[in-house]
C-alpha positions as CSV (number, residue, x, y, z in Angstrom):
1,X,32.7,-77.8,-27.9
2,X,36.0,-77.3,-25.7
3,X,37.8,-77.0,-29.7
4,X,35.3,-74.1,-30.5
5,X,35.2,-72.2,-27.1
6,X,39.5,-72.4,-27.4
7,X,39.4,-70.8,-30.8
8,X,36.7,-68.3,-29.6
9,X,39.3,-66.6,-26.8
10,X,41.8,-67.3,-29.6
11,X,40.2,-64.3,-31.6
12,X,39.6,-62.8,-29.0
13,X,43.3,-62.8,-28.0
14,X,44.1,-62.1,-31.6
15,X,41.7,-58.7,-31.0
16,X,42.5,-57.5,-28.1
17,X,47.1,-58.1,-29.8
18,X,46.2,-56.3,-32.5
19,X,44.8,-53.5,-30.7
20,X,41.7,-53.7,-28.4
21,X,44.5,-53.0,-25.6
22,X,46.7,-50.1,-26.0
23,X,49.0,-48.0,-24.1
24,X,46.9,-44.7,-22.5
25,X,48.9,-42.3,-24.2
26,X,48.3,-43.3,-27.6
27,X,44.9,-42.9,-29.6
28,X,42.2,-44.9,-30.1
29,X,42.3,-46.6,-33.8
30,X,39.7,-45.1,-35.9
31,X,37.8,-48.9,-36.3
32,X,37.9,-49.0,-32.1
33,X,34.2,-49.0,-32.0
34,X,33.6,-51.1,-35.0
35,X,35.8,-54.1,-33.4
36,X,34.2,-53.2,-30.3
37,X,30.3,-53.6,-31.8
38,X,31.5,-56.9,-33.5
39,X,32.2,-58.3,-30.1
40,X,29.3,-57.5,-28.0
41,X,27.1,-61.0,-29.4
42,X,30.8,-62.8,-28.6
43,X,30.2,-65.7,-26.0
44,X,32.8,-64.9,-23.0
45,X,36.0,-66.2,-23.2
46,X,37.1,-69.5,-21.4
47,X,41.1,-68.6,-21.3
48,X,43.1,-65.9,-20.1
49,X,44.8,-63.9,-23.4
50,X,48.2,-64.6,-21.4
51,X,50.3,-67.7,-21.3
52,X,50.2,-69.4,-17.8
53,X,53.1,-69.3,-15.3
54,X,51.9,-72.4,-13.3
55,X,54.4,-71.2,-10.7
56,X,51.8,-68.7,-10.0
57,X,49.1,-70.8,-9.2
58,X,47.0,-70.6,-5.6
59,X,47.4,-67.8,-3.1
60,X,50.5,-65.7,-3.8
61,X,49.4,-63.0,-1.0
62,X,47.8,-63.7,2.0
63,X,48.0,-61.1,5.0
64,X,45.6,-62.6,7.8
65,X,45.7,-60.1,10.4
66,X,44.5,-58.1,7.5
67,X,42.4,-59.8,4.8
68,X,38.5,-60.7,6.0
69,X,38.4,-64.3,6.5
70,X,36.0,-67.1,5.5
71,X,36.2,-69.9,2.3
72,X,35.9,-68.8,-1.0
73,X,33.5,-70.0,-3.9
74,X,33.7,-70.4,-7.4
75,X,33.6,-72.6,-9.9
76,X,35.5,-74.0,-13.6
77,X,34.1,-72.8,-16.8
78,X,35.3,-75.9,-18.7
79,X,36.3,-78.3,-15.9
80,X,33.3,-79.2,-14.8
81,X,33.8,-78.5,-11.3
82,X,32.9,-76.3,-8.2
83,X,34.9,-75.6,-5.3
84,X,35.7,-74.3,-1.9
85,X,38.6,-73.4,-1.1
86,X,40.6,-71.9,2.1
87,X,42.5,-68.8,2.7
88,X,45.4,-71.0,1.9
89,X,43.9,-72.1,-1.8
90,X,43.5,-75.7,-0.2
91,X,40.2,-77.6,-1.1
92,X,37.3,-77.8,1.5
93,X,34.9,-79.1,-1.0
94,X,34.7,-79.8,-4.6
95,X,31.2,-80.6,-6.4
96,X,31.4,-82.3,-9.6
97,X,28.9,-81.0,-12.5
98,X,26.9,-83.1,-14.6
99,X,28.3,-83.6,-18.2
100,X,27.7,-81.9,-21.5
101,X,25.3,-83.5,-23.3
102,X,25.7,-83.7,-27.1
103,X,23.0,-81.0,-28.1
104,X,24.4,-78.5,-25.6
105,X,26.3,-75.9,-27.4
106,X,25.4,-72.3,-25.3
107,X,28.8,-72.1,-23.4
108,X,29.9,-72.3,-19.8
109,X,28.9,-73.5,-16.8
110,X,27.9,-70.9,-14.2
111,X,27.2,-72.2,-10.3
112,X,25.9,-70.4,-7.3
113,X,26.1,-71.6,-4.2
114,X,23.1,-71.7,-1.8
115,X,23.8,-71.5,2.0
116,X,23.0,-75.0,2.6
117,X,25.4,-76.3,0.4
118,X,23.4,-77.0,-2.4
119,X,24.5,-75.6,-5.7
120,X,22.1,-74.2,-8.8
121,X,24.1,-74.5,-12.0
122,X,23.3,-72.7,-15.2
123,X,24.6,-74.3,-18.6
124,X,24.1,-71.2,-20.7
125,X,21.0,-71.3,-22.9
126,X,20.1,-74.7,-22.0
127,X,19.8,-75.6,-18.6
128,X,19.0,-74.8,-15.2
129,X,19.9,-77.5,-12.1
130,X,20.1,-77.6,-8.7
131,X,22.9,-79.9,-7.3
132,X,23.2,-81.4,-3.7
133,X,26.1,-81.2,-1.6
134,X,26.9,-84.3,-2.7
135,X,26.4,-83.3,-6.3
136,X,23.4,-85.4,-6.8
137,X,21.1,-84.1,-9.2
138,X,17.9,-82.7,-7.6
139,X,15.9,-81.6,-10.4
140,X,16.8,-79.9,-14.0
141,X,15.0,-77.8,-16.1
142,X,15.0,-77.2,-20.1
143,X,15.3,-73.4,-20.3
144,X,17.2,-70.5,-22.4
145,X,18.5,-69.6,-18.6
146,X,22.4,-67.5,-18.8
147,X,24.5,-65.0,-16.5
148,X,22.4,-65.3,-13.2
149,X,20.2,-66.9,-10.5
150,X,19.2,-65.5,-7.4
151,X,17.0,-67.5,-4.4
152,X,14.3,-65.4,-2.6
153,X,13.7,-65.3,1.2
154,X,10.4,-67.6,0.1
155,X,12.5,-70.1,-1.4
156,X,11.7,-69.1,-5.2
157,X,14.2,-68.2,-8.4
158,X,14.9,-65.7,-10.2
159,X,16.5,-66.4,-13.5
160,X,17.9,-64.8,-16.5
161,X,17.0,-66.0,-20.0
162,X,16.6,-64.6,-23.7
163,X,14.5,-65.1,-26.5
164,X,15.7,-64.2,-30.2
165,X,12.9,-61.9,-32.1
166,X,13.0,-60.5,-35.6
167,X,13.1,-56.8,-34.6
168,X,13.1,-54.0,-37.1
169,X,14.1,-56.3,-39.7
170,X,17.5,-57.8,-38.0
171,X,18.1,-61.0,-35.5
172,X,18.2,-59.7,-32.3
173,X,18.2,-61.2,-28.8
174,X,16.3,-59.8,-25.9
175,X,16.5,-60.9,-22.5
176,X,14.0,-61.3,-19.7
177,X,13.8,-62.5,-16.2
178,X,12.0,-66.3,-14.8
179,X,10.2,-66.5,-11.5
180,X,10.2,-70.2,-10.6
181,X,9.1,-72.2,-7.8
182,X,11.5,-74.4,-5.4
183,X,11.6,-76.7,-7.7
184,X,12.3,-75.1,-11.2
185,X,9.1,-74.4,-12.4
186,X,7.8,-71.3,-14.2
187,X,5.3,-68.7,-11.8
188,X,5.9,-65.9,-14.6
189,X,8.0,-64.5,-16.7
190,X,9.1,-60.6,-17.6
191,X,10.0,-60.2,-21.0
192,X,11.9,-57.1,-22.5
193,X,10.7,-57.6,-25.5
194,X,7.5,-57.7,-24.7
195,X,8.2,-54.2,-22.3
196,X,10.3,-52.2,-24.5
197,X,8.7,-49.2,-24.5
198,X,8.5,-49.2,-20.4
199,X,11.9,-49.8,-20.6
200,X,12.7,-47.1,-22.6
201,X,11.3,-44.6,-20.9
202,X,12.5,-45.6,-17.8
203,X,16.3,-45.9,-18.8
204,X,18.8,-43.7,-20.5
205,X,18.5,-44.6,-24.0
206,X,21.6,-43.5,-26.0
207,X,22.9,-46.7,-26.2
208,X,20.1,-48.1,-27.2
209,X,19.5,-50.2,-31.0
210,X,16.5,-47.9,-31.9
211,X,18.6,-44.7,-30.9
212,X,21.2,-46.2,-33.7
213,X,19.1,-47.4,-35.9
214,X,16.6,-44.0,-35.8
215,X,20.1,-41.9,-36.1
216,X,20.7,-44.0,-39.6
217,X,17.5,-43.4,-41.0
218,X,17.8,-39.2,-40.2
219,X,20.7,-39.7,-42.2
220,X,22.9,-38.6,-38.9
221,X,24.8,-41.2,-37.3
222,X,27.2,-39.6,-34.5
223,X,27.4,-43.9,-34.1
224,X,28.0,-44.8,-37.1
225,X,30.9,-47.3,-36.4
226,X,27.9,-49.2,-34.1
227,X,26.4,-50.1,-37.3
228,X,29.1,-53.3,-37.7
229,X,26.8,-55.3,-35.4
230,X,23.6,-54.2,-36.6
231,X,24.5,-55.3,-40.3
232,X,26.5,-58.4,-38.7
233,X,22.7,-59.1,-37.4
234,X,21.2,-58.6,-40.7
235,X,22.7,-61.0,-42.6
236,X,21.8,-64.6,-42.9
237,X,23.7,-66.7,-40.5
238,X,25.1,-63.5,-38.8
239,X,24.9,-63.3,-35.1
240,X,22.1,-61.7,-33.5
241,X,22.2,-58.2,-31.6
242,X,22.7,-58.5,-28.3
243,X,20.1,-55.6,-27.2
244,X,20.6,-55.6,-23.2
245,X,22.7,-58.5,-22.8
246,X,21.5,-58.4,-18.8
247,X,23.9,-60.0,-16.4
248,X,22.9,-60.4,-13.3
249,X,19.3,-60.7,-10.9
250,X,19.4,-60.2,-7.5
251,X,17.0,-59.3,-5.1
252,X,17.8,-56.3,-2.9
253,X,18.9,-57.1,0.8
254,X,17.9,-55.3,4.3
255,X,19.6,-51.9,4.1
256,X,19.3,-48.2,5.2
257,X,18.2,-47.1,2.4
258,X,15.1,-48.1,2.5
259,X,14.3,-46.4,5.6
260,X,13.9,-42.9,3.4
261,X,13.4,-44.1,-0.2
262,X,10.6,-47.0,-1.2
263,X,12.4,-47.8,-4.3
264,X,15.3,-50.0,-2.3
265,X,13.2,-51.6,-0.2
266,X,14.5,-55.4,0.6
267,X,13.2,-57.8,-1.8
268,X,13.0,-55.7,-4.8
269,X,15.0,-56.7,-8.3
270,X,18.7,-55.3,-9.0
271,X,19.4,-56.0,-12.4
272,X,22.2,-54.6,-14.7
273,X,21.6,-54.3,-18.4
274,X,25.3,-54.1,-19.6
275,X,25.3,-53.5,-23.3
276,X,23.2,-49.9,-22.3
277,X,25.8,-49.4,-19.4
278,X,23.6,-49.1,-16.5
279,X,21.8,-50.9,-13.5
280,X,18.2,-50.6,-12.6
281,X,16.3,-51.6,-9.5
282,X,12.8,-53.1,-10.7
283,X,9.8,-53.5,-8.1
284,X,9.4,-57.0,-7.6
285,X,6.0,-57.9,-7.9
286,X,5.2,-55.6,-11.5
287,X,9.2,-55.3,-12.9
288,X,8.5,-51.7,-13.1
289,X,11.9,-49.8,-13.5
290,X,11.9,-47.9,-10.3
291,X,15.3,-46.5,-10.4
292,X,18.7,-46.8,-13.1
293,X,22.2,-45.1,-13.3
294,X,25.2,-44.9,-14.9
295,X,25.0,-44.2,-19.1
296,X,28.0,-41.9,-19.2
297,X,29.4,-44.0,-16.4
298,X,29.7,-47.2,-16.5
299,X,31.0,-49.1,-19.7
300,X,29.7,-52.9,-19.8
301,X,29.4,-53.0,-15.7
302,X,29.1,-56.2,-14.0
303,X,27.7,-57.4,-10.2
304,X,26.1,-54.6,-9.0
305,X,25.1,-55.4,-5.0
306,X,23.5,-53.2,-2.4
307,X,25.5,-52.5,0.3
308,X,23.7,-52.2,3.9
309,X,25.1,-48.6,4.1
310,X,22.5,-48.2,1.3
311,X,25.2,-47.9,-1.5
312,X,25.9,-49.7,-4.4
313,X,29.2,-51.5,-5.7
314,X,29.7,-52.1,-9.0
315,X,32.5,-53.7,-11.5
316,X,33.1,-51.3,-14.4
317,X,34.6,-53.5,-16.9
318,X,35.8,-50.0,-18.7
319,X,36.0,-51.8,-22.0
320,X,36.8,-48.2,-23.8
321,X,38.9,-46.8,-21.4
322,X,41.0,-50.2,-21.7
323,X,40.9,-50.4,-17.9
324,X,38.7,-51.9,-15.2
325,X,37.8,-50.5,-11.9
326,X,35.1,-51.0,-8.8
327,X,33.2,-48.2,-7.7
328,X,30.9,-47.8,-4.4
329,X,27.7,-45.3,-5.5
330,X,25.5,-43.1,-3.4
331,X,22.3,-44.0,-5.8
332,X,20.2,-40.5,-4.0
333,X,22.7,-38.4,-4.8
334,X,24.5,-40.2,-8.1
335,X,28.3,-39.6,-6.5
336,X,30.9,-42.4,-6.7
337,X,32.1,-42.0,-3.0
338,X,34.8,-44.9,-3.5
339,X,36.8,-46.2,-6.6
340,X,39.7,-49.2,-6.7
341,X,42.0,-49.3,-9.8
342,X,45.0,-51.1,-10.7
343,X,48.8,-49.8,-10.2
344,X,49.2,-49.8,-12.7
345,X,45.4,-48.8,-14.2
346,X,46.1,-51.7,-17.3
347,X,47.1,-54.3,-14.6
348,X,43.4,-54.8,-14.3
349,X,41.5,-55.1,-17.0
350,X,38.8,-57.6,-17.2
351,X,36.7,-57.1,-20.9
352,X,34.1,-59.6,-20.0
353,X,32.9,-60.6,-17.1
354,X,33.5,-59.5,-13.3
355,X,32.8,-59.5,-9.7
356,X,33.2,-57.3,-6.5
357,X,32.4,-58.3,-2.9
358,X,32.3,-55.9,0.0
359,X,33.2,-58.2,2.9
360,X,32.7,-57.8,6.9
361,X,35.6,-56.2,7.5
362,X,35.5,-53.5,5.0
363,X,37.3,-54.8,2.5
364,X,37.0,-55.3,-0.9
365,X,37.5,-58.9,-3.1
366,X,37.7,-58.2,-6.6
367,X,37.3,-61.3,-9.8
368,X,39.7,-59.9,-12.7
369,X,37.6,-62.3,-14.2
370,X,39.9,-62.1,-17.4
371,X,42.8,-62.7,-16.2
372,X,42.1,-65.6,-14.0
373,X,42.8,-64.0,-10.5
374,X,41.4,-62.7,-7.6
375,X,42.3,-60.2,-5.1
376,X,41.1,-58.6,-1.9
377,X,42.2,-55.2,-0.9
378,X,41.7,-52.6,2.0
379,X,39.2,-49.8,1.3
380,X,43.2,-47.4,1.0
381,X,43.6,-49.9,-2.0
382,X,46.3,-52.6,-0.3
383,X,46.2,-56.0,-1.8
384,X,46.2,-58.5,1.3
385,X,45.1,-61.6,-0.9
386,X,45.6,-62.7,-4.2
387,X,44.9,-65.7,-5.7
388,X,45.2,-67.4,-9.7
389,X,43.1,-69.3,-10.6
390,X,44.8,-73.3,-10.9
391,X,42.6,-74.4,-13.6
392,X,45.2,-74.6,-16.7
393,X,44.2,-75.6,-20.0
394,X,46.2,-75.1,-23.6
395,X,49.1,-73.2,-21.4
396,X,46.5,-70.7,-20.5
397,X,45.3,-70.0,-17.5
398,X,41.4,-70.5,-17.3
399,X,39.1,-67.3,-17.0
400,X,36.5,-66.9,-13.8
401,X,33.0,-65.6,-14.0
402,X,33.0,-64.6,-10.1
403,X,34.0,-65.9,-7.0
404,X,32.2,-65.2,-3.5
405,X,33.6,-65.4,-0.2
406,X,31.6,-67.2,2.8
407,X,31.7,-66.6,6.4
408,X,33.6,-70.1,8.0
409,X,30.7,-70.7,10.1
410,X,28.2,-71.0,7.6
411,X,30.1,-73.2,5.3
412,X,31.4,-75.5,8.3
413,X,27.7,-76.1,9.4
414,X,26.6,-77.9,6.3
415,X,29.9,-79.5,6.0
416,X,29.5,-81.1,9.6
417,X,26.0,-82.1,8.4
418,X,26.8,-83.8,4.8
C-alpha cells in the first residue's frame, strides 16, 4: 500500500513539474482545467513534491516572546504515529496506531486529539477508533468514515463518510455525515445523496456535476474541459466523481455571533464542501443548510472554524491561482477583513489539504499541509515559528493533514494523570 501511495504523489509530482505550478506571469495551459478535473477523485498525497533537506528538520524559527505558546498536535500519514510535541520540536507524547490490516486500501491515517488524551483515528474509508492515552484500543468501528471527526459537548460524534451511487448514468461518490454515540455507534445519518435537491437550493451551484452535465446536454458547455472527470467516471474501472468531496464537520463554538443571528448559534454543524468551493453551516438537529459562502471565492478551501469574534477563518488552498492563502470572513456582511499569503505568494502553496488555527494570542498557525511545514505568524504577517515536518520517507519529506496547537495546561493535566 506504502508502494502505491509513493507512486500516487509521484504523479502527482510529475503534474504539478509539468505544469500544474507555473510562474504568475505566464498563462495558464489551455488543458489547466482538464488536468485539474482528472485530479479531483486523486487520494491526497503522502510526500512533499520536493526532495528533503533533513538539515531542515524541527523548529527552524521560534520567537517566544512572540509566538502563542502551548504543545502542538499532529500526526504521520504513513508512520503510524501521533505526537506532541514542544515549542522546541521535542516529543511530549507519542501514540502508536494500530496497523494496516491486509484489506485496508482507503489511504491515510487521520487522528484527532480529544482533550483527555484520548485520540479518535480515522483510516480512510474503512475505519473509525478511539485510542487511549496509552494507545490501547478502546473500541473500532467498520465504516466508510474520511477527512473529519468532531466530539459534541454530549459526548457524541460526528463523522464524515461516502457512499458511491450510479448517478445520471456515471460512478459518482457522495458524501454524508454519521451521528454516533460515545461508543461508535450509529444514532443517524445525513446523506447528500439522499438531499440533493435541498442542497441545491441551498448552495451556489455553478460548480456543481448537474450544472456540467445540464450545460453538455444544451449543447453549451462554458466547462467543457470539466468533462475529463465526468467521462473518467463513465468508464468501466474509471474513478468515480467526487461530487462534494466534504472535508471537515465541526460543530459551532460559543461566539458573538450568535447573539444577533440564530443561524451560528453554538452547537450547530460547519461543514465545507470543497469540490463546490464553499462552507455551509447546517442546523444540527435537521442538517438544513442554514447559511454557505464563498463560490467565486474560495478554490478547494480547507478547515473552516468559527472564531469567538463571530468570524470565520478559512484555508484557501487556491488550486487555480497556484497559490494558497488564509482568510478571516465577516459571514453577515460576506467581507474578508484579514488575508495571510506567502512572500513570496508561490512559497505557499498547499494543493491538497490544509489547516489554520487562530490562537490566544492573536496569532495565526498555518499547515502548508503540502509541503510538510508549519508556521505561526502575527496577524502583520511575521513568521515567529516554523517547523518541518521530521517524518522522511523516499528522500521526501512526508506531507501533513493538520496540526493543532494546545494550551500547556490542558495537555500537562492528562499527562500527570496517565
Amino acid at each position: 500500500m506504502h508502494r502505491k501511495r509513493f507512486f500516487i504523489g509521484l504523479l502527482l509530482a510529475f503534474l504539478l513539474a509539468a505544469g500544474l505550478v507555473m510562474a504568475e506571469d505566464e498563462d495558464l495551459p489551455e488543458d489547466w482545467q482538464q488536468r485539474l478535473e482528472r485530479l479531483r477523485s486523486v487520494p491526497y498525497v503522502d510526500l512533499s513534491q520536493t526532495e528533503a533537506d533533513e538539515t531542515d528538520s524541527s523548529v527552524a524559527i521560534y520567537r517566544p516572546e512572540l509566538a502563542s505558546q502551548g504543545y502542538n498536535f499532529f500526526n504521520s500519514l504513513t508512520f503510524g504515529v501521533a505526537q506532541v510535541i514542544d515549542m522546541q520540536g521535542r516529543e511530549v507524547h507519542r501514540w502508536q496506531l494500530p496497523p494496516v490490516e491486509e484489506h485496508e486500501q482507503g489511504g491515510s491515517d487521520f487522528a484527532f486529539l480529544l482533550p483527555g488524551g484520548d485520540l479518535m483515528v480515522i483510516r480512510k474509508e474503512s475505519r473509525l477508533m478511539r485510542l487511549d492515552r496509552d494507545s490501547r484500543l478502546l473500541w473500532q468501528r467498520d465504516l466508510a468514515v474520511h477527512h473529519d471527526v468532531s466530539q459534541a459537548r454530549d459526548g457524541t460524534f460526528y463523522a464524515l463518510y461516502r457512499e458511491l451511487r450510479n448517478y445520471r448514468g456515471l460512478k459518482v461518490h457522495f458524501c454524508g455525515i454519521l451521528h454516533l454515540d460515545a461508543k461508535g455507534e450509529e444514532i443517524d445519518r445525513w446523506s447528500s445523496f439522499d438531499h440533493l435537491d435541498a442542497i441545491s437550493s441551498g448552495l451556489d451551484t455553478r460548480s456543481f456535476l448537474d450544472t456540467i452535465l445540464d450545460s453538455v446536454s444544451r449543447g453549451w458547455s462554458p466547462q467543457g474541459h470539466e468533462l475529463d472527470a465526468v467521462r473518467t467516471a463513465e468508464k468501466p474501472g474509471g474513478q468515480p466523481y467526487d461530487y462534494f468531496h466534504m472535508n471537515t464537520v465541526s460543530l459551532l463554538p460559543d461566539n458573538t455571533l450568535e447573539r444577533d443571528d440564530d443561524r451560528f448559534q453554538e452547537g450547530n454543524l460547519l461543514v465545507c464542501f470543497r469540490n463546490v468551493n464553499q462552507i455551509a453551516v447546517l442546523e444540527r438537529d435537521t442538517y438544513r443548510i442554514l447559511w454557505a459562502w464563498g463560490e467565486g471565492f474560495l478554490e478547494w478551501p480547507h478547515h473552516p472554524t468559527l472564531l469567538e469574534n463571530g468570524h470565520f477563518l478559512i484555508f484557501d488552498n487556491g488550486v487555480k491561482r497556484r497559490f494558497s492563502r488564509v482568510v478571516e470572513l465577516d459571514p453577515l456582511s460576506g467581507t474578508i477583513v484579514w488575508e495571510y499569503r506567502g512572500t513570496p505568494r508561490e512559497d505557499f502553496f498547499s494543493f491538497g489539504k490544509g489547516s489554520a488555527q487562530r490562537l490566544p494570542n492573536g496569532n495565526t498557525l498555518v499547515c502548508n499541509s503540502d509541503k510538510g511545514q508549519v508556521f505561526e505568524v502575527t496577524a502583520e504577517g511575521e513568521r515567529v515559528w516554523l517547523w518541518w515536518n521530521p517524518f522522511i520517507r523516499n528522500g521526501r519529506r512526508e506531507a501533513l493533514y493538520r496540526m493543532i496547537r494546545w494550551p500547556a495546561e490542558t495537555v500537562d493535566l492528562w499527562l500527570r494523570g496517565s
